[in-house]
C-alpha positions as CSV (number, residue, x, y, z in Angstrom):
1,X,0.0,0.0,0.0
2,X,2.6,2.3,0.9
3,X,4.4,1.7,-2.2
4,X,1.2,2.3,-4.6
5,X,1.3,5.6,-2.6
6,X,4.6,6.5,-3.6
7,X,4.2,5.7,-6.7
8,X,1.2,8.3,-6.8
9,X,3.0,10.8,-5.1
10,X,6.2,10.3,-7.8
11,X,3.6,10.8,-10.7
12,X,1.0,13.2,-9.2
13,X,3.6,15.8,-8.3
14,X,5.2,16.7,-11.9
15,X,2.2,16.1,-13.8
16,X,0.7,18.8,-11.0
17,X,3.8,20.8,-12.0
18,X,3.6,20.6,-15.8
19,X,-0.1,21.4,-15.9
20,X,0.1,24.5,-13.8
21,X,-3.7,24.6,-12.9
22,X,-3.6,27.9,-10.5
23,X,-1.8,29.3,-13.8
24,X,-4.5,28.8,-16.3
25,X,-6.9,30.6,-14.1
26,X,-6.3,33.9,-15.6
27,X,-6.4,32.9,-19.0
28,X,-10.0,31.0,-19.0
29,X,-11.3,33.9,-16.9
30,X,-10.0,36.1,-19.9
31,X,-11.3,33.8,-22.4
32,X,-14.6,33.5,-20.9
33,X,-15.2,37.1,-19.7
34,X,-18.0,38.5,-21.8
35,X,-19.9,34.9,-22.2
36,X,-22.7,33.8,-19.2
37,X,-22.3,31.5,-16.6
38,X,-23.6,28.5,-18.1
39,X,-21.2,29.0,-21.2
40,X,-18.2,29.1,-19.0
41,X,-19.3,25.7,-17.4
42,X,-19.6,24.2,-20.8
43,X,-15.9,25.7,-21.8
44,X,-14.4,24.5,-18.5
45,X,-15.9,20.5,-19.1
46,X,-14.9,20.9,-22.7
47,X,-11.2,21.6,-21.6
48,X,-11.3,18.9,-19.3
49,X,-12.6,16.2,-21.9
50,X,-10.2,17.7,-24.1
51,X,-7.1,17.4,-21.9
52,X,-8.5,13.8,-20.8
53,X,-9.1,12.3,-24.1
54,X,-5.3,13.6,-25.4
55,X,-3.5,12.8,-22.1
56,X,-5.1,9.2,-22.6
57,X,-4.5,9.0,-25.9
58,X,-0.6,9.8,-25.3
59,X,-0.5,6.8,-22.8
60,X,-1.8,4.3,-25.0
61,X,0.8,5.0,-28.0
62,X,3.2,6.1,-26.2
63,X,5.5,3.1,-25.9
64,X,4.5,2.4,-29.8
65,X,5.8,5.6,-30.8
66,X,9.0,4.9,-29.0
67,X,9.4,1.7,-30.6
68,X,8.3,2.8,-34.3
69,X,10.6,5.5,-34.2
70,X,13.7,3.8,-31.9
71,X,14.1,6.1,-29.5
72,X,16.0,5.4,-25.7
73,X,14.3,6.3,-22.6
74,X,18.0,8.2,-21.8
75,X,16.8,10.0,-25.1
76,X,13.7,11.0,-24.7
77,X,14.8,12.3,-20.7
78,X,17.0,14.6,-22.8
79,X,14.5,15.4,-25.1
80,X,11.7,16.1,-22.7
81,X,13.8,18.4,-20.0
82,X,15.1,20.3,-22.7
83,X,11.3,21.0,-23.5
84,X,10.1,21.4,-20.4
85,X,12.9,23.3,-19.1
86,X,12.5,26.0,-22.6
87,X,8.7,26.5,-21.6
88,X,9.0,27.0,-17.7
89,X,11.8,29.6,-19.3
90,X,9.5,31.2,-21.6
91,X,6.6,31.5,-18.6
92,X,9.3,32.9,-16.4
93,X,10.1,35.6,-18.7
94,X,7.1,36.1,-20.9
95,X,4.6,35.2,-18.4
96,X,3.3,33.4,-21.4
97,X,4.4,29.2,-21.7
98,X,2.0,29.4,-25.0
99,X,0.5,32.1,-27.1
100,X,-3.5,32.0,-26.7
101,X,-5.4,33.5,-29.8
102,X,-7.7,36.1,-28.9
103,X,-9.6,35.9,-32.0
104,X,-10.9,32.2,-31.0
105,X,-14.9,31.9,-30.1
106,X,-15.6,31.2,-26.2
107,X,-17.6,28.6,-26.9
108,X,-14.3,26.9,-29.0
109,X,-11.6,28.1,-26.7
110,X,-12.7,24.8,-24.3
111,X,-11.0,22.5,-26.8
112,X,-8.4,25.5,-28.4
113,X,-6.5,26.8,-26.3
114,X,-7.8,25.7,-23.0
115,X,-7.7,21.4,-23.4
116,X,-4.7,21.8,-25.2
117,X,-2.1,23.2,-25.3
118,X,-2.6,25.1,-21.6
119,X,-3.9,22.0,-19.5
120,X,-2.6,19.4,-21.7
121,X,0.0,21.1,-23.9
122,X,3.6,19.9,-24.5
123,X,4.8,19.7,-21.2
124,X,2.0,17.3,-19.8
125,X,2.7,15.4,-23.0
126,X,6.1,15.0,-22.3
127,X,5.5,14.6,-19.2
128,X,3.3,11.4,-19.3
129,X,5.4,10.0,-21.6
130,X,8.5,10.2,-19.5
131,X,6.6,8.8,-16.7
132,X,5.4,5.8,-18.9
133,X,8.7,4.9,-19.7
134,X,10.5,4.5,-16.4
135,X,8.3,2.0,-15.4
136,X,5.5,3.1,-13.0
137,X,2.5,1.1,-13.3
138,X,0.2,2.7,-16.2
139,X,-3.1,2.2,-13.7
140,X,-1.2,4.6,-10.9
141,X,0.1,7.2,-13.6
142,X,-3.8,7.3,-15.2
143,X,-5.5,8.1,-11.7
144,X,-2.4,10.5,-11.5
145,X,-3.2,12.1,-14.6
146,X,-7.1,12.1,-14.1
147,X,-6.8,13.4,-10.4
148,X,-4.7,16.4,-11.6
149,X,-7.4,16.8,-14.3
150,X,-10.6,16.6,-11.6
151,X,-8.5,19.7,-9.4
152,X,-8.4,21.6,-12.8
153,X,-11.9,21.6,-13.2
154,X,-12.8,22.2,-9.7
155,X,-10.1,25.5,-10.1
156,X,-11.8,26.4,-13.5
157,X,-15.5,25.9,-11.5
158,X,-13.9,28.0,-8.5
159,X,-12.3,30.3,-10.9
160,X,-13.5,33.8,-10.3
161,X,-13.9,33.1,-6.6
162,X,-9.9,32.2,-6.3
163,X,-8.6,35.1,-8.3
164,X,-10.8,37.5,-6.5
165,X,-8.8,35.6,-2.9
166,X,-5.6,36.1,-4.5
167,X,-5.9,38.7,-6.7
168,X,-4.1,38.5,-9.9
169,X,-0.4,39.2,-8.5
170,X,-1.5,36.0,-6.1
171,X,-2.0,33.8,-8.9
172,X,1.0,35.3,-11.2
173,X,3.6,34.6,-8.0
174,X,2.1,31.2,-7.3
175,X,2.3,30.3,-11.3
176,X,6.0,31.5,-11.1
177,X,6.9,29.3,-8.5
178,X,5.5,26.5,-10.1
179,X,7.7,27.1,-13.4
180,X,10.9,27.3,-10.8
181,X,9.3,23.6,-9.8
182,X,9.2,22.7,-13.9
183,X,12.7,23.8,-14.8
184,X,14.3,22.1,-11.5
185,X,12.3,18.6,-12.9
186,X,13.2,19.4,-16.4
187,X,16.9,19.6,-15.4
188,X,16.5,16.9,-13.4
189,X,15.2,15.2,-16.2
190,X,18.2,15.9,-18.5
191,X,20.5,14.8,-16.0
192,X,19.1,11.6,-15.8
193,X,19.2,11.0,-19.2
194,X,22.8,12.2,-19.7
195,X,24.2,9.9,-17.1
196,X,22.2,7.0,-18.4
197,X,23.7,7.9,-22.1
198,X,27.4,8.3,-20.6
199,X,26.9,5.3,-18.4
């Protein structure tokens, strides 16, 4: 038992990391200022069955594509950190990880750009893949995956009421620290894979 919760813990924490959910808060509030309440409900579930149906989709081929296309776990660590480590550095100094198009329709902006690429975007991706190949159990990293999703779409229910706690310097400090978490797993990441590549 103690070991299944470990092995939660080790595949909760950096999929919680890579999706940034307190950081996405601003940007669905912005996308779904000027539509009514119900609309926003039905762009938050959108995002989530989005994110859910990718994220799901990326466990299932994942171990095909690295197979089809030869490619190392020690690889793919390299590949991934790099990644992640470029988009928590473009958040830290943009404040943007992506660029959200303004010209989208609310009632679209569930599955573009909410679902993916903010809650599910590249680093999630990577992310799940990396996870997937170093062996956890693919049961414990799905329930990791969909628990991190469920807290999304209680924060994107909850979403007016938290920003109004925190304000929107609150939520930008808190989404910075959480990109200082990223780039410390994504380096983490490439060391990992550059010892196993030396070794």
């Amino acid at each position: 038992m103690l070991n299944l919760l470990r092995e939660l813990g080790l595949t909760f924490v950096p999929l919680f990391v890579a999706m940034d959910s307190v950081g996405n808060l601003p940007i669905f509030l912005s996308l779904t200022k000027d539509v009514e309440a119900s609309e926003s409900r039905h762009a938050a579930r959108l995002a989530i069955f989005t994110a859910l149906g990718l994220g799901l989709g990326f466990v299932a081929i994942g171990k095909a594509i690295f197979l089809l296309l030869g490619i190392e776990v020690a690889d793919f660590l390299v590949a991934g950190g790099i990644i992640l480590l470029a988009l928590a550095i473009k958040d830290l100094i943009t404040g943007k990880m992506i660029e959200a198009q303004d010209s989208l329709a609310p009632k679209m902006a569930g599955v573009v750009p909410l679902g993916t690429p903010l809650i599910v975007g590249p680093a999630v991706l990577t992310t799940l893949l990396i996870l997937l190949d170093q062996h956890y159990s693919v049961v414990i990293l799905i329930v990791s995956f969909i628990l991190n999703l469920v807290i999304q779409w209680l924060l994107l229910r909850q979403a007016n009421r938290i920003v109004g706690f925190l304000g929107n310097t609150g939520v930008r400090a808190i989404s910075k620290i959480v990109m200082l978490l990223l780039a410390a797993i994504a380096v983490k990441m490439i060391r990992a894979g550059v010892l196993a590549i030396l070794g």
